[in-house]
TORZA-273878 format. One line per field, with one value per residue: residue number from 0; residue in one letter; x, y, z of N, C-alpha, C in turn. Coordinates in nm, 2 decimals, always signed. Layout:
i	c(NUM; ...)
aa	c(a; ...)
n.east	c(X; ...)
n.north	c(Y; ...)
n.up	c(Z; ...)
ca.east	c(X; ...)
ca.north	c(Y; ...)
ca.up	c(Z; ...)
c.east	c(X; ...)
c.north	c(Y; ...)
c.up	c(Z; ...)
//
This chain:
i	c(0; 1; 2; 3; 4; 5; 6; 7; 8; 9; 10; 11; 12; 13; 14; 15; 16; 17; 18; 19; 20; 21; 22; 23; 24; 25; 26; 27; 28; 29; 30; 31; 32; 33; 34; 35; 36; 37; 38; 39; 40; 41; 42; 43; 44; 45; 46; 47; 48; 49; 50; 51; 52; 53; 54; 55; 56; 57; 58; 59; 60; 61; 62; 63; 64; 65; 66; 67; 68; 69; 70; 71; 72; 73; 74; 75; 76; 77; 78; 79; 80; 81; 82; 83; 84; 85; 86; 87; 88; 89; 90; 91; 92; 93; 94; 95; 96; 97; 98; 99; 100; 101; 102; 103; 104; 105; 106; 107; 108; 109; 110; 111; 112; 113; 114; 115; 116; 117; 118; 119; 120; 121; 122; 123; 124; 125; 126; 127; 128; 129; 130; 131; 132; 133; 134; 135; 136; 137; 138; 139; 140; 141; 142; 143; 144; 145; 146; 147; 148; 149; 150; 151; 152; 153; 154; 155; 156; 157; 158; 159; 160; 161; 162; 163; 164)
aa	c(x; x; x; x; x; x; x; x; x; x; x; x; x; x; x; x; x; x; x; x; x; x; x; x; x; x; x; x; x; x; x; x; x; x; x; x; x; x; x; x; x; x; x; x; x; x; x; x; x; x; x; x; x; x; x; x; x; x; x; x; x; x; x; x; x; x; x; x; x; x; x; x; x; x; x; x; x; x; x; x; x; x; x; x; x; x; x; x; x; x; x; x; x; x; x; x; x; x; x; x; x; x; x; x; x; x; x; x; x; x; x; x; x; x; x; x; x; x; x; x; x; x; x; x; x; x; x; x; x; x; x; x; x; x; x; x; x; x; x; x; x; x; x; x; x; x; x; x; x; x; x; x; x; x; x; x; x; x; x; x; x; x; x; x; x)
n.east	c(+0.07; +0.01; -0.19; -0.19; -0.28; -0.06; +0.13; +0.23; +0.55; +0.73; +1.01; +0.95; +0.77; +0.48; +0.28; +0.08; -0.21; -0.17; -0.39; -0.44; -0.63; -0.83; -1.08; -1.34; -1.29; -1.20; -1.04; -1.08; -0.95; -0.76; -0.66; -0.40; -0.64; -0.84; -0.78; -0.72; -0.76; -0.58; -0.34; -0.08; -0.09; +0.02; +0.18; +0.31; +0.59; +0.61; +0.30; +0.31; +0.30; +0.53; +0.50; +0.77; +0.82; +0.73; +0.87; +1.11; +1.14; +1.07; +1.33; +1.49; +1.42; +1.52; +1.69; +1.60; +1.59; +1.72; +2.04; +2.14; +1.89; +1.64; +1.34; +1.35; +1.20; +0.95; +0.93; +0.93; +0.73; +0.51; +0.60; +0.51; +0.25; +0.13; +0.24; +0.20; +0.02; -0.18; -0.36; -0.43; -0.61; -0.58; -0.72; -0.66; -0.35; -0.09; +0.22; +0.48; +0.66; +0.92; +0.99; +1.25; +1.47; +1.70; +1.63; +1.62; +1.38; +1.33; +1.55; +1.74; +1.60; +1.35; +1.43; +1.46; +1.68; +1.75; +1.52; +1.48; +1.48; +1.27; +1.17; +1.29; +1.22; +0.94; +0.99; +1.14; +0.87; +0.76; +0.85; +0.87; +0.57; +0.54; +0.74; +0.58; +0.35; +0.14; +0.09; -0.07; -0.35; -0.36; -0.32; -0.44; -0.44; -0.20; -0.11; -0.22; -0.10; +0.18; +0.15; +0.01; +0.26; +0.43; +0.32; +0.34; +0.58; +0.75; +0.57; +0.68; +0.90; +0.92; +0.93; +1.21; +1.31; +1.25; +1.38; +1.48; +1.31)
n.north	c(-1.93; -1.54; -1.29; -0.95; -0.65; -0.28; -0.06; +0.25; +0.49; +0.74; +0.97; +1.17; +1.11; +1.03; +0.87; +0.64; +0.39; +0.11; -0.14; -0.49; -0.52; -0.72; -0.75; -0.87; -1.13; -1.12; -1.28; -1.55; -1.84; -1.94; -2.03; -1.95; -1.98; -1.88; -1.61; -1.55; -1.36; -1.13; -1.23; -1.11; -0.87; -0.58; -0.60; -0.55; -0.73; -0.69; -0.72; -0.99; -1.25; -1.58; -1.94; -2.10; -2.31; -2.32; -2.12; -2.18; -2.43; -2.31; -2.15; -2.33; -2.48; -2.30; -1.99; -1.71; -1.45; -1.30; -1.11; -0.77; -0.69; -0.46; -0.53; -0.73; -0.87; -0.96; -1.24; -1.35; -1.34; -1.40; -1.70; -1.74; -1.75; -1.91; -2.12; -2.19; -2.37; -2.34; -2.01; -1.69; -1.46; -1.18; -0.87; -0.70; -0.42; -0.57; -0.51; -0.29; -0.06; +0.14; +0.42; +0.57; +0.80; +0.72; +0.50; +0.19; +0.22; +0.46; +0.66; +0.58; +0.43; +0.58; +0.79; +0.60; +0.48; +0.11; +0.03; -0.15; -0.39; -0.47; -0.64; -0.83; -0.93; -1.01; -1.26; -1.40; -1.43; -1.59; -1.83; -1.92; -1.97; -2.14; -2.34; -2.47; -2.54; -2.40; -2.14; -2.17; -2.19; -1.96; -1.75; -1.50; -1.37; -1.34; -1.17; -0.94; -0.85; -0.83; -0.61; -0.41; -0.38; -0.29; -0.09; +0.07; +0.09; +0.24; +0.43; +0.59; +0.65; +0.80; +1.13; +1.13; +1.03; +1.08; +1.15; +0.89; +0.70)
n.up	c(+2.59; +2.67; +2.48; +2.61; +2.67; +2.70; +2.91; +2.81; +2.85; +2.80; +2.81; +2.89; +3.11; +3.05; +3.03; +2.85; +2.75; +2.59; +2.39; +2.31; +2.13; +2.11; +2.23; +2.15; +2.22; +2.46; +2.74; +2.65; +2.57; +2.27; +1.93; +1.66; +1.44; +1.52; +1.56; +1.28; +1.14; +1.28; +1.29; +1.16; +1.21; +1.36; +1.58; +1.89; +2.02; +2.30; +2.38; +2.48; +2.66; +2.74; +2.82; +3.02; +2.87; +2.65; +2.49; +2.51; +2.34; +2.12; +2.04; +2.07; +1.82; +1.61; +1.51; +1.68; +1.66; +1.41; +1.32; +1.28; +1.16; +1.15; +1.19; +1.42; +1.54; +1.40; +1.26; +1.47; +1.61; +1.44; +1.42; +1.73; +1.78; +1.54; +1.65; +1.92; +2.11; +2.29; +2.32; +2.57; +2.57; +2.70; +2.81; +2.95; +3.08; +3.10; +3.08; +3.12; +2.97; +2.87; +2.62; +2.49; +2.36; +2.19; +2.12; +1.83; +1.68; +1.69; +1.59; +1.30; +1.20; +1.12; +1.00; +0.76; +0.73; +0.70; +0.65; +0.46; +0.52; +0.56; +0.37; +0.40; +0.63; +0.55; +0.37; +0.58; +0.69; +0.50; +0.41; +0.69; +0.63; +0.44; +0.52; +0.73; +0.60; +0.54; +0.39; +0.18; +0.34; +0.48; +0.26; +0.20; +0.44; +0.46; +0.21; +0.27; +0.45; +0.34; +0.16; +0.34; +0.53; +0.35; +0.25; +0.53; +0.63; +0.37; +0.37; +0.60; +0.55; +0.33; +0.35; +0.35; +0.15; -0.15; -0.39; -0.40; -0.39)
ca.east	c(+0.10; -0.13; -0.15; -0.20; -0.25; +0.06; +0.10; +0.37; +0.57; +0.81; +1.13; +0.90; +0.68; +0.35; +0.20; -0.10; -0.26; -0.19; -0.50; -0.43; -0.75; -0.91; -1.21; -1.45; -1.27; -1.09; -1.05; -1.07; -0.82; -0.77; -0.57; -0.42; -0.72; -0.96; -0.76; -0.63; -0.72; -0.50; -0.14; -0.02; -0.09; +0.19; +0.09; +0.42; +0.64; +0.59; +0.24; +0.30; +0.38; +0.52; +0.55; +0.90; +0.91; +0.73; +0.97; +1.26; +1.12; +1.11; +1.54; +1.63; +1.44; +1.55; +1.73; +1.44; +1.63; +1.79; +2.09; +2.13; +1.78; +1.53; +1.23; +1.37; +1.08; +0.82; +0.89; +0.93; +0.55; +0.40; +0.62; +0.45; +0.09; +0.10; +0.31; +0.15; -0.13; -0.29; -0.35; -0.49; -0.67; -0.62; -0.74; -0.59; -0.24; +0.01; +0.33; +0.52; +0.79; +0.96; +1.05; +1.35; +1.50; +1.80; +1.60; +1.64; +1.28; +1.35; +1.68; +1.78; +1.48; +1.31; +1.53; +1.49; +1.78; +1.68; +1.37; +1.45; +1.48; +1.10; +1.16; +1.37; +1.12; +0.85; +1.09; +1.13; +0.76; +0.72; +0.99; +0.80; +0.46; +0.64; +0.79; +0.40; +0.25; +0.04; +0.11; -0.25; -0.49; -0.31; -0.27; -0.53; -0.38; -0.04; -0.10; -0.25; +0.09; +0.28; +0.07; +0.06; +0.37; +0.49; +0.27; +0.31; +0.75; +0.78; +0.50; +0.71; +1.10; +0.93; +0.97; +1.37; +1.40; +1.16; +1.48; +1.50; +1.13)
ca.north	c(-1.80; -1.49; -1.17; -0.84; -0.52; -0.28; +0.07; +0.34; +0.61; +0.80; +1.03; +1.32; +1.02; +1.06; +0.73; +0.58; +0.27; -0.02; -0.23; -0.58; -0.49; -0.85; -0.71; -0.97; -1.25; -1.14; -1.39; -1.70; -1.94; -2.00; -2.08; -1.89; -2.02; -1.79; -1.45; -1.52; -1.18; -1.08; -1.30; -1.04; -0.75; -0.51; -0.66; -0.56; -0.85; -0.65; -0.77; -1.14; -1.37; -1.69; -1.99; -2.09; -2.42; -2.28; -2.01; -2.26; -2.51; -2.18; -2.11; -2.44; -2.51; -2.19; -1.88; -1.64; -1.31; -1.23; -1.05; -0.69; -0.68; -0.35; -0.57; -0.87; -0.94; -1.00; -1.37; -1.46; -1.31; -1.50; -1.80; -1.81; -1.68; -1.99; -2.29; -2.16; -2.45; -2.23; -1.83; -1.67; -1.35; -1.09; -0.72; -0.56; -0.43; -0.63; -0.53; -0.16; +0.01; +0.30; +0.46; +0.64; +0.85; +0.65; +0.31; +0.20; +0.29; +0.67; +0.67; +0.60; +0.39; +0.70; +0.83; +0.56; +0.34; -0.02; +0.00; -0.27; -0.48; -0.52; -0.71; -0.93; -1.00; -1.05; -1.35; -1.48; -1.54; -1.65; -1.92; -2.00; -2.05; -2.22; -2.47; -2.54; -2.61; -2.31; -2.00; -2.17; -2.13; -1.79; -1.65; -1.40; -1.32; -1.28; -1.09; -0.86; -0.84; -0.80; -0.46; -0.33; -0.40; -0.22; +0.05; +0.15; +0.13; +0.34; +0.57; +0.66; +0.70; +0.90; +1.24; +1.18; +0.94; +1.13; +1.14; +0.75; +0.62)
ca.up	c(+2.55; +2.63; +2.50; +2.69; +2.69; +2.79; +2.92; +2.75; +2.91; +2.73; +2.89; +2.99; +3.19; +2.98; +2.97; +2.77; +2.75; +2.42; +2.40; +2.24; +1.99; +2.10; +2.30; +2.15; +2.26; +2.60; +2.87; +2.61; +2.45; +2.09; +1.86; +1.56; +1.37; +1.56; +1.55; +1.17; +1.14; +1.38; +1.30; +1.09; +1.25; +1.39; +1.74; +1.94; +2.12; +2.44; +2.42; +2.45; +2.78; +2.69; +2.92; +2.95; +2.79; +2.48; +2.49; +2.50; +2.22; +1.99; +2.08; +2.05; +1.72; +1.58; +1.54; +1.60; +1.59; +1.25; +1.34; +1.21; +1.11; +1.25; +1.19; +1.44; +1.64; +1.35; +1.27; +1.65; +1.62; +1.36; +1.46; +1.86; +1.73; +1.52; +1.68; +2.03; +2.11; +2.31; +2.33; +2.63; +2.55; +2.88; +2.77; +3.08; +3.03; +3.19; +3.04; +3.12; +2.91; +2.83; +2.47; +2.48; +2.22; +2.11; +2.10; +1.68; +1.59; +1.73; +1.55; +1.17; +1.09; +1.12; +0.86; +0.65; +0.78; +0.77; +0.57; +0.31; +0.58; +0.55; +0.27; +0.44; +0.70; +0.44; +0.33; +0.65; +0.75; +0.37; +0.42; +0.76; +0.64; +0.36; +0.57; +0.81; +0.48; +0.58; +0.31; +0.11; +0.44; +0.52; +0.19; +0.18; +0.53; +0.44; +0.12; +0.34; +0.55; +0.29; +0.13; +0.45; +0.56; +0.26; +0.27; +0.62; +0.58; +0.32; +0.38; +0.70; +0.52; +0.20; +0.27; +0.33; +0.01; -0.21; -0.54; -0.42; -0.45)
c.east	c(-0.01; -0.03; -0.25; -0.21; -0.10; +0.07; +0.30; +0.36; +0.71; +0.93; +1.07; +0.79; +0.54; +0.37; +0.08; -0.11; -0.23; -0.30; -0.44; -0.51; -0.84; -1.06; -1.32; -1.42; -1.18; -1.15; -1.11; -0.96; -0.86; -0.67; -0.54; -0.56; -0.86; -0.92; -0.71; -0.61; -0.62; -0.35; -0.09; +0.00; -0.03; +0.12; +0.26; +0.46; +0.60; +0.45; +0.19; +0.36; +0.38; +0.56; +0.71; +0.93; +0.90; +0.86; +1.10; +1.20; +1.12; +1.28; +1.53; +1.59; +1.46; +1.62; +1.62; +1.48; +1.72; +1.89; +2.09; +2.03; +1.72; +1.45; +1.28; +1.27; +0.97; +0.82; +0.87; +0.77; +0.50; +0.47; +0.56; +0.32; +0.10; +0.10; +0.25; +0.02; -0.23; -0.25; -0.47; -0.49; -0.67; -0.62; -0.64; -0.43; -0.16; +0.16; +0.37; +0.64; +0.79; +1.02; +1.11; +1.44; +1.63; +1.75; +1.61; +1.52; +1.24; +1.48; +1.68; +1.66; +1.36; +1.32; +1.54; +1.62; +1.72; +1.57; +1.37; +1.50; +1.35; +1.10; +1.21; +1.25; +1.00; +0.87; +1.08; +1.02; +0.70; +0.73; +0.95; +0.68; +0.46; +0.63; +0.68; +0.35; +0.10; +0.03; -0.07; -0.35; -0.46; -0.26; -0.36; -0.47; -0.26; -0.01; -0.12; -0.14; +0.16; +0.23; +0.07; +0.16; +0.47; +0.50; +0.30; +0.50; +0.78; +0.70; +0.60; +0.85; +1.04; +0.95; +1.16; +1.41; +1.36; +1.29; +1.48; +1.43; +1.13)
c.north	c(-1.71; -1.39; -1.04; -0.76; -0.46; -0.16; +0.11; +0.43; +0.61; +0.92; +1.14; +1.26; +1.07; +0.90; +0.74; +0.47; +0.20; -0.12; -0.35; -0.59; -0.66; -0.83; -0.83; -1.14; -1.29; -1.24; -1.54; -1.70; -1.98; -2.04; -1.95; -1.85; -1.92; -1.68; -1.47; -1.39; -1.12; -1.15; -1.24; -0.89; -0.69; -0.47; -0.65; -0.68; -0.82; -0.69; -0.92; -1.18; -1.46; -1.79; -2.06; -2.22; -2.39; -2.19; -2.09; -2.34; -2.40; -2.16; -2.25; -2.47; -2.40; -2.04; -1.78; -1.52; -1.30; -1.11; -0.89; -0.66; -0.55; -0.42; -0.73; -0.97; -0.98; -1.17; -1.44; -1.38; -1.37; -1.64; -1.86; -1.79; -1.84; -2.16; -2.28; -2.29; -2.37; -2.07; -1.78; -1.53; -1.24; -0.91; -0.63; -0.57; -0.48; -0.56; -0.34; -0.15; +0.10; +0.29; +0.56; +0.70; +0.78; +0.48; +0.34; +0.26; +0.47; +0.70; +0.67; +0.53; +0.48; +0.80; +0.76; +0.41; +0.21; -0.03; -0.15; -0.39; -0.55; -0.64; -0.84; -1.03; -1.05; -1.15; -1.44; -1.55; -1.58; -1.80; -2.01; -2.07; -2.19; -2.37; -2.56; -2.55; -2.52; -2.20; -2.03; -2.14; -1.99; -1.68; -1.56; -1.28; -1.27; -1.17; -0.91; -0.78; -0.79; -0.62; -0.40; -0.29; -0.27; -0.08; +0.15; +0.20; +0.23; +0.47; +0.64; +0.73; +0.80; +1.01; +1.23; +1.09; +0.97; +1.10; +0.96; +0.67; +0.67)
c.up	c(+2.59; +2.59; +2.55; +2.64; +2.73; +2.78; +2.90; +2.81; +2.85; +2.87; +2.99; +3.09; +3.15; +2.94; +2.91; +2.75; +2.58; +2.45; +2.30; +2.10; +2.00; +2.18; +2.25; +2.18; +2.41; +2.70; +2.84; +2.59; +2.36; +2.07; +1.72; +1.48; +1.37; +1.58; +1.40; +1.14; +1.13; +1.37; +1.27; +1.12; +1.32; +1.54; +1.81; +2.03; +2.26; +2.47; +2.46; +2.59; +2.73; +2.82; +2.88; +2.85; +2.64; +2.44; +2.43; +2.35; +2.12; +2.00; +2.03; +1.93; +1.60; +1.62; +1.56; +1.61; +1.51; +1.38; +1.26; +1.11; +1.19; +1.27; +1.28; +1.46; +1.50; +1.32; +1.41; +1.70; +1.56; +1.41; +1.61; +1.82; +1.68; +1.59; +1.84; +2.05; +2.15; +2.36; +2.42; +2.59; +2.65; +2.81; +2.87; +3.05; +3.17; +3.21; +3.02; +3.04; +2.89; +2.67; +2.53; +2.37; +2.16; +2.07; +1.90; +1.64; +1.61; +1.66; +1.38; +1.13; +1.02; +1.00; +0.78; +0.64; +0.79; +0.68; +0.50; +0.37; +0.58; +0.47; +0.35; +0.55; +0.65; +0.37; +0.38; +0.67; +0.61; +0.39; +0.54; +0.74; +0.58; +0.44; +0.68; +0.67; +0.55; +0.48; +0.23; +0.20; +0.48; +0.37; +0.17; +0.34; +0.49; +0.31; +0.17; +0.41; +0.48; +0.23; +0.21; +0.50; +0.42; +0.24; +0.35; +0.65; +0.52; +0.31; +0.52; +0.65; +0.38; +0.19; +0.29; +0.22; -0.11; -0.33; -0.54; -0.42; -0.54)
//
């Protein structure tokens, strides 16, 4: 698995650069163990190459997108971050996309739609660490996840729910 950098351009074609945030470790391999930091952190899928077989042993021993979920991608992030043997570090951005104004997180999540899906995903990678007999070496990490995670959801949907917080 590495992960990348990856450059954004939006409808009016105004790019900018995403940095992975690993600068003190680019152009090694680790392991979870050596970014714990970093597992939880709202590290987009688009920065991730996987090779294919890892790719495939993740599908075949799991569902890894939750249907009708906003938040799909976050366990199929902590799930390759950890089960990944190795993680190659490349600062330079590899990986191009576009944001477009009908994608979901420019749409109702925006508004608040979906939010309490968080929860749900907060569940999932519970239920994962859970099942690695991992949640004790990662709980200081994941508490972390979860506070954030919480914080940074509803600090975005509060001024249209303000009567419902």
């Amino acid at each position: 698995m590495a992960l990348c950098g990856a450059w954004r351009s939006d409808e009016r074609g105004i790019r900018e650069a995403y940095s992975n945030n690993f600068y003190k470790i680019e152009g090694q391999c680790c392991t979870y163990r050596e970014i714990r930091g970093q597992i939880f952190a709202r590290f987009p899928s688009w920065f991730k190459f996987y090779s294919y077989e890892f790719l495939h042993s993740l599908v075949l021993n799991d569902k890894l997108y939750p249907e009708y979920c906003v938040f799909d991608d976050v366990l199929m992030h902590v799930k390759s971050i950890i089960l990944a043997r190795k993680i190659a570090i490349l600062k330079e951005g590899l990986y191009y996309y576009r944001v477009w104004n009908g994608n979901i997180t420019n749409g109702g999540y925006s508004r608040g739609e979906g939010v309490m899906d968080s929860f749900v995903f907060m569940r999932d990678v519970e239920s994962f660490l859970l099942s690695q007999d991992l949640l004790k070496e990662l709980r200081k990490e994941f508490c972390g996840f979860v506070t954030d995670s919480i914080h940074y959801h509803f600090k975005r949907v509060l001024p249209t729910h303000k009567g419902f917080l």
